[in-house]
C-alpha positions in Angstrom: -13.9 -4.2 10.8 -10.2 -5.1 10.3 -7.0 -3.1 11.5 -3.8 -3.2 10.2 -0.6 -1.3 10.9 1.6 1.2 8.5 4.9 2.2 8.0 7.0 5.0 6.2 9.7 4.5 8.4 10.1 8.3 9.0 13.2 9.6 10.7 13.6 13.3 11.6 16.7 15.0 11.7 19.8 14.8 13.4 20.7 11.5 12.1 22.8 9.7 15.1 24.9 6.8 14.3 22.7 3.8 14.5 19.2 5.6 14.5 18.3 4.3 10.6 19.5 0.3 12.0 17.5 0.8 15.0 14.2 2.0 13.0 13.7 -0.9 10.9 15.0 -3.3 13.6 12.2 -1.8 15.7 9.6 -1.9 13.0 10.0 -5.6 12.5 10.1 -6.1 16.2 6.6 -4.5 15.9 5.2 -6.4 12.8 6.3 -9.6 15.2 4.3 -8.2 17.9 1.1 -7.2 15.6 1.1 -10.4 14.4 0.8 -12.3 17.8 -1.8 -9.8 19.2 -3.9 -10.4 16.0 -3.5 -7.0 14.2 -5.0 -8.2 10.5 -2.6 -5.9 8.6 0.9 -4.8 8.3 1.4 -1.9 5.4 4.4 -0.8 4.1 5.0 2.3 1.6 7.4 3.0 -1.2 9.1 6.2 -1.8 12.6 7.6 -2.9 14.6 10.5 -1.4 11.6 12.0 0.4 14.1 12.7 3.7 13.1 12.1 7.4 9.1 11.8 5.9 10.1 8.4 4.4 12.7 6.0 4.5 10.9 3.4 2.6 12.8 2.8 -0.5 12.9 -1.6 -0.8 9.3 -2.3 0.7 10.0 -5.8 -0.7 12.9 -6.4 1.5 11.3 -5.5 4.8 8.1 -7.2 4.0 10.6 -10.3 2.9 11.8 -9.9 6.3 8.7 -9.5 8.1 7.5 -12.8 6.4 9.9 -14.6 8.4 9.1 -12.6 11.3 5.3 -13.5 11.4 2.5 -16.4 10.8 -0.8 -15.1 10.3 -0.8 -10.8 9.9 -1.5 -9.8 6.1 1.8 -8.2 4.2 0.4 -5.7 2.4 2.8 -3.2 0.1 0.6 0.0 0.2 1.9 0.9 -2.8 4.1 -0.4 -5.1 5.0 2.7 -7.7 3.9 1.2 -11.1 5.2 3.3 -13.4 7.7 1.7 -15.6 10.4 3.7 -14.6 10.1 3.0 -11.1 9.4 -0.5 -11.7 9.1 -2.7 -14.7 5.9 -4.2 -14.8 7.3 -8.3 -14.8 9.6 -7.5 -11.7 7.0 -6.8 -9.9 5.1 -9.3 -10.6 7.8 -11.4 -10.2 8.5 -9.9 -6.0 4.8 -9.9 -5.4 4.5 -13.7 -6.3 7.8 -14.4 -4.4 6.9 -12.2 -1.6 3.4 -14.5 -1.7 5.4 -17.8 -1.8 7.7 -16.9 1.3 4.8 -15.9 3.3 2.9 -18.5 2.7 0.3 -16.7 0.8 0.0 -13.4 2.7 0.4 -10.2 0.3 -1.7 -7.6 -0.5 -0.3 -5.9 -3.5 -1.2 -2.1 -3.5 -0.7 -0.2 -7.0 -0.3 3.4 -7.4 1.2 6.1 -9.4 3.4 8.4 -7.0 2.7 12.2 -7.0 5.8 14.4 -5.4 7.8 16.0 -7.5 11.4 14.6 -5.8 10.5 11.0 -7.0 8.6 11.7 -10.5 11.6 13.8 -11.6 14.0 11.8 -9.6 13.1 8.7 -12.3 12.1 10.9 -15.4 8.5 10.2 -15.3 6.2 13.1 -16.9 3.4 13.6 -14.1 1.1 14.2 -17.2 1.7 10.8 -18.5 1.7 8.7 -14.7 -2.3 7.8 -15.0 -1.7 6.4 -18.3 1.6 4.2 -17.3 -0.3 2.9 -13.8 -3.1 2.2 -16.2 -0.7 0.2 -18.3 1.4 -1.9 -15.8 -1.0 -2.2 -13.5 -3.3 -4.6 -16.0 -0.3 -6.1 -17.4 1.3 -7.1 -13.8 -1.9 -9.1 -13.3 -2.1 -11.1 -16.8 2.0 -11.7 -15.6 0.8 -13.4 -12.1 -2.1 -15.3 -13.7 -0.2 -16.2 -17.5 1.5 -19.4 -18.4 2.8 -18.0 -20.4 2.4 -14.4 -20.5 0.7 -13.6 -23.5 3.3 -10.4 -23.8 2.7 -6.9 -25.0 3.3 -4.1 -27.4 2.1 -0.4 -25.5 3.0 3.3 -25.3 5.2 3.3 -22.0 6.8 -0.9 -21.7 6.5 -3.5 -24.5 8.0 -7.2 -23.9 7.8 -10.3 -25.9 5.6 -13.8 -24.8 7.3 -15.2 -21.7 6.2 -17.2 -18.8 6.7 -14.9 -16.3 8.1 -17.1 -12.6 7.3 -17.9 -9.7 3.4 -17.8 -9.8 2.4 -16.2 -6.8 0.0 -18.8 -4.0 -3.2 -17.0 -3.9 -5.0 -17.7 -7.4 -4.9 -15.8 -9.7 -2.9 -13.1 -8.1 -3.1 -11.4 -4.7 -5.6 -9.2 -3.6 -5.0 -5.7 -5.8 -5.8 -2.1 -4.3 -5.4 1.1 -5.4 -3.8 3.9 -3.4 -6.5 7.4 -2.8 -6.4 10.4 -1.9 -9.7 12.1 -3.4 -12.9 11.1 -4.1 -12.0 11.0 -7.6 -9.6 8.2 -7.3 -12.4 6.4 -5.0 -14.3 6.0 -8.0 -11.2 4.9 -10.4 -10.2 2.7 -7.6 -14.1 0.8 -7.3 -14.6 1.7 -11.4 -11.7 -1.1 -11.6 -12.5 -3.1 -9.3 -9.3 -2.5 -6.7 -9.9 -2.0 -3.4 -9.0 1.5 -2.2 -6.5 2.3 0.1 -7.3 5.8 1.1 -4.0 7.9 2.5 -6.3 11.1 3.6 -7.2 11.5 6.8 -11.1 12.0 7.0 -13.5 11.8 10.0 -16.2 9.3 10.0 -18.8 12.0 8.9 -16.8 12.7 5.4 -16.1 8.8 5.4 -19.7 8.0 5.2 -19.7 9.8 1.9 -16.3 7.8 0.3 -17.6 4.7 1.6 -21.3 4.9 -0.5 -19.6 6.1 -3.6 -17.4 2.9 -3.5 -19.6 0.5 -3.2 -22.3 2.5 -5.3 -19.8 2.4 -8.4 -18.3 -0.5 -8.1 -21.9 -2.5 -7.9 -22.9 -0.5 -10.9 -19.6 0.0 -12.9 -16.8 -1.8 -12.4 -14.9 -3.5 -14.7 -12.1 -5.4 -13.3 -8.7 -4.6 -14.6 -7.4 -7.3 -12.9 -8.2 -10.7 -13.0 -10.2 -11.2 -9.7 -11.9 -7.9 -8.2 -11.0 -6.5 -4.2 -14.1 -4.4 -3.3 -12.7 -3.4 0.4 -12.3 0.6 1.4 -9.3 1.1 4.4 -8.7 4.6 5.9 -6.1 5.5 7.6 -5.9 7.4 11.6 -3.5 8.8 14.0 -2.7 6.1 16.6 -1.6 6.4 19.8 -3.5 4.2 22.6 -2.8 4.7 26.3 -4.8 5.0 29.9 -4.1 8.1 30.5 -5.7 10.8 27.5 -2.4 13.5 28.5 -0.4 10.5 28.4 -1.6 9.2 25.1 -1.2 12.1 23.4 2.0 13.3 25.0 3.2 10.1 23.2 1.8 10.3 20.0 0.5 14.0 18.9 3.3 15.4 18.0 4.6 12.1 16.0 1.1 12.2 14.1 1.7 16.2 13.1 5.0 15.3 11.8 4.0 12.9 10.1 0.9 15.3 8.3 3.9 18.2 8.1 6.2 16.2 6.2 3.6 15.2 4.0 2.3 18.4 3.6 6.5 19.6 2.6 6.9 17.0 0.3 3.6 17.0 -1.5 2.1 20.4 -1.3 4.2 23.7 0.5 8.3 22.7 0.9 11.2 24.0 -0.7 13.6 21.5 -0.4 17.3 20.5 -1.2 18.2 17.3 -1.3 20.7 16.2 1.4 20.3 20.0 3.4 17.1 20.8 4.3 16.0 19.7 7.6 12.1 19.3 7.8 11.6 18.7 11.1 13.8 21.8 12.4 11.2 23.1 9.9 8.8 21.4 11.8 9.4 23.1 15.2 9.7 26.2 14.0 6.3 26.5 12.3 4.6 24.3 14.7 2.6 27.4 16.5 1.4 28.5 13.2 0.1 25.2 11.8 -3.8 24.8 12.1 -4.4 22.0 15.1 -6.4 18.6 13.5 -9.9 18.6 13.6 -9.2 15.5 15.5 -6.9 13.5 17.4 -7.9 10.4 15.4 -7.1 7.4 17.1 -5.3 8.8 19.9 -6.6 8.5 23.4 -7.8 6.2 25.9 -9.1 2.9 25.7 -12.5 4.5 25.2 -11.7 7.4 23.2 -9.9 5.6 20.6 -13.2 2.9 20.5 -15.5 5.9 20.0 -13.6 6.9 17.1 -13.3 3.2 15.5 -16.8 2.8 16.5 -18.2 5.5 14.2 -15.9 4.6 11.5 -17.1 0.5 11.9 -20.8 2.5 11.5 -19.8 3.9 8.2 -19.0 0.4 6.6 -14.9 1.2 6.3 -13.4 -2.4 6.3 -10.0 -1.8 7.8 -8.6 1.0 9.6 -5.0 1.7 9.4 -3.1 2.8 12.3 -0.2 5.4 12.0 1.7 4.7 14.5 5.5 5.1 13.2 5.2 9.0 13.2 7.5 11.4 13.8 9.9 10.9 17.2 7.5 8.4 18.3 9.3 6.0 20.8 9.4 1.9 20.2 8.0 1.3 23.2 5.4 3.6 23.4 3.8 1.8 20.4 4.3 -1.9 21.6 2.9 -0.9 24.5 -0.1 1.3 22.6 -0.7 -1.9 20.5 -1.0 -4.5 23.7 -3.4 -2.1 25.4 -5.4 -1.8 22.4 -5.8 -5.6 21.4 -6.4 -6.3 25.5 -8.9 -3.3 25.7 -10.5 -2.5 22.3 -10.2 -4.9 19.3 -12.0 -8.2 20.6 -15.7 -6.4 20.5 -15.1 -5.5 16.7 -13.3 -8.9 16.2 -16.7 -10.6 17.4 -18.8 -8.4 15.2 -16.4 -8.9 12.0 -17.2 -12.4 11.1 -21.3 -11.6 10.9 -20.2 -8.3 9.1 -18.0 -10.2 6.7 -20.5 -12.4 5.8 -23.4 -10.4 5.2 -20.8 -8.3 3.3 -20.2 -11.3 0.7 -23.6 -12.5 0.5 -24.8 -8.7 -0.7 -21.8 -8.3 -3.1 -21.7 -11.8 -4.6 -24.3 -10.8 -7.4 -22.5 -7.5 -8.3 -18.9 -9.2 -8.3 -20.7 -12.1 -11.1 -21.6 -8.7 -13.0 -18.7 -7.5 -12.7 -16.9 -10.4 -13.9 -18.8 -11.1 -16.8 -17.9 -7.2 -18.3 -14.4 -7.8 -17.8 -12.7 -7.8 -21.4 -11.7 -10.9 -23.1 -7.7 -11.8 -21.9 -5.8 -12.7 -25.3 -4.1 -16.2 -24.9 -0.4 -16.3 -25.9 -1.2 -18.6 -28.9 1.8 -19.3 -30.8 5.1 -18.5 -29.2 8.1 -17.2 -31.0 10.9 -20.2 -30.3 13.9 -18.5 -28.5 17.4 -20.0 -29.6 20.1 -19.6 -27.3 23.1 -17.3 -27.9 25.2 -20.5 -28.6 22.7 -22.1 -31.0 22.3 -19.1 -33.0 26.1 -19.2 -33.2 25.6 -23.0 -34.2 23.9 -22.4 -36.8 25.1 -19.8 -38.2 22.5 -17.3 -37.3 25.7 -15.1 -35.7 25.8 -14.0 -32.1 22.9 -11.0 -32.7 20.6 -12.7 -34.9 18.6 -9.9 -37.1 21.6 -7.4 -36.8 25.1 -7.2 -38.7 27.5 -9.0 -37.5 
């Protein structure tokens, strides 16, 4: 099993001079770190105007920067929002392939379709139309990355003209693709499509079980790649906090892990909220005796307790398990330090086992993914491109400044 490490960059209220610098400062300072100890995975979210939850807004600028930051640890954007009016389907494939070029081949490029009502409304997006605009951009993004040239498109939500869409990114033909989840439902899109699913609920192993076999279950007997290459992988994400002492561990990272399910919880499902004015983690405090306690801790704990937990999630067949570790108040240190005892203490028996598992893995799937393959639809070629004319040659020739409009 893998492990990788995620980041929202939250920042509860007040808001001292300095505090936002020192956050992503820190973060990199921890991707650095990750990456030396052998953590596989470094995620990083996009959202807009969700205050103190997330302060994620550029993902491509701090995984840019992490890039430079790091050799070997994955740079996965979990997600990129792919509805046209967040981003235009050919700038992001144009970041991703960038993003793969300066890290030397590195990205993971998660899709998804946001759901809080700040960010859809915030950039005029109809939450009954998002599936359909995903759908949409997230097929055309891949033709972009894999193209020369882009055989262009004519569709309900973004239509462009043929055009070779640059750089082309270093893994061929594009990066590996996932989709975010949060249901079971969107477990099935995600293996239906052939994406690997990045699952943003937090489940125990038990309930895992059942999201891993559906997976693998569709996607060996569904899937039809919208992409050009297919990702079958499942990640879950856990509370992380990792220390000797149990009181200490979760003196350090409890609270930062209910934040961090509060906030979400605000955003997505209970808050009122103004933008600018409320404070959610004064709301927070004040509700904190009332709010039901997690069935579990997750990942937080000792040495032992925190490989108990991995252990039965390893047992389920989860590939990668995603550490929150940037919650709440959670301190800079505290998580270096969590992440040093954990890589010393925990992660070299599932490292050992991960090579065998990864290979029986392959060997099982390799049959399915031909399958799979083969039902993809046919990709149209660009055949004949329309000839572009400069501005200046059009004016040359007397074709006017605009040509096709009054001049």
């Amino acid at each position: 099993m893998k492990f990788g490490i995620f980041y929202e960059h939250q920042l509860p209220r007040p808001w001292d001079n300095g505090r936002e610098l020192q956050l992503f400062q820190d973060a990199l300072d921890q991707v650095e770190l990750a990456d030396r100890l052998g953590i596989d995975f470094a995620w990083e979210v996009e959202h807009h105007f969700l205050e103190e939850y997330s302060h994620s807004s550029a993902p491509e600028v701090f995984l840019a920067a992490a890039s430079q930051r790091s050799k070997r640890i994955r740079l996965g954007h979990g997600i990129v929002l792919c509805p046209p009016n967040y981003n235009h389907p050919a700038r992001v494939a144009e970041r991703i392939a960038t993003l793969d070029l300066v890290s030397n081949g590195r990205v993971e490029f998660g899709t998804g379709e946001s759901a809080s009502r700040l960010e859809l409304e915030g950039f005029r997006i109809d939450p009954a139309q998002k599936r359909e605009m995903w759908l949409e951009a997230v097929e055309q993004i891949a033709l972009m990355m894999s193209q020369s040239p882009y055989a262009g498109y004519q569709g309900k939500y973004f239509s462009m003209p043929a055009r070779n869409v640059v750089p082309k990114p270093v893994q061929q033909p594009h990066p590996p693709m996932w989709l975010a989840c949060s249901t079971r439902q969107t477990i099935h899109l995600a293996a239906k499509l052939g994406l690997g699913a990045l699952t943003f609920s937090f489940i125990d192993p038990a309930e895992a079980t059942h999201w891993v076999t559906d997976y693998y279950e569709t996607f060996k007997n569904e899937c039809v790649p919208i992409a050009q290459s297919v990702n079958p992988n499942i990640a879950m994400v856990t509370g992380f906090m990792c220390h000797e002492s149990e009181d200490e561990a979760v003196k350090r990272g409890l609270e930062g892990f209910q934040f961090f399910g509060y906030a979400l919880a605000h955003y997505y499902l209970f808050g009122t909220h103004v933008p600018g004015r409320t404070n959610v983690f004064e709301s927070f405090q004040q509700n904190a005796a009332l709010m039901p306690q997690p069935p579990n801790r997750g990942g937080i704990g000792t040495p032992d307790q925190v490989r108990k937990h991995l252990n039965a999630f390893e047992a389920t067949g989860v590939d990668q398990v995603v550490f929150i570790q940037q919650g709440g108040n959670n301190r800079h240190e505290d998580i270096c330090a969590s992440l040093e005892l954990f890589a010393a203490q925990v992660m070299p028996e599932f490292r050992e086992r991960e090579a065998v598992r990864a290979r029986r893995k392959a060997e099982e799937l390799a049959p399915y993914i031909e399958k799979a393959m083969a039902r993809r639809k046919r990709v149209p070629d660009a055949g004949d491109v329309q000839t572009v004319h400069a501005f200046g040659r059009n004016i040359a020739d007397g074709g006017g400044l605009y040509p096709g409009r009054p001049q």
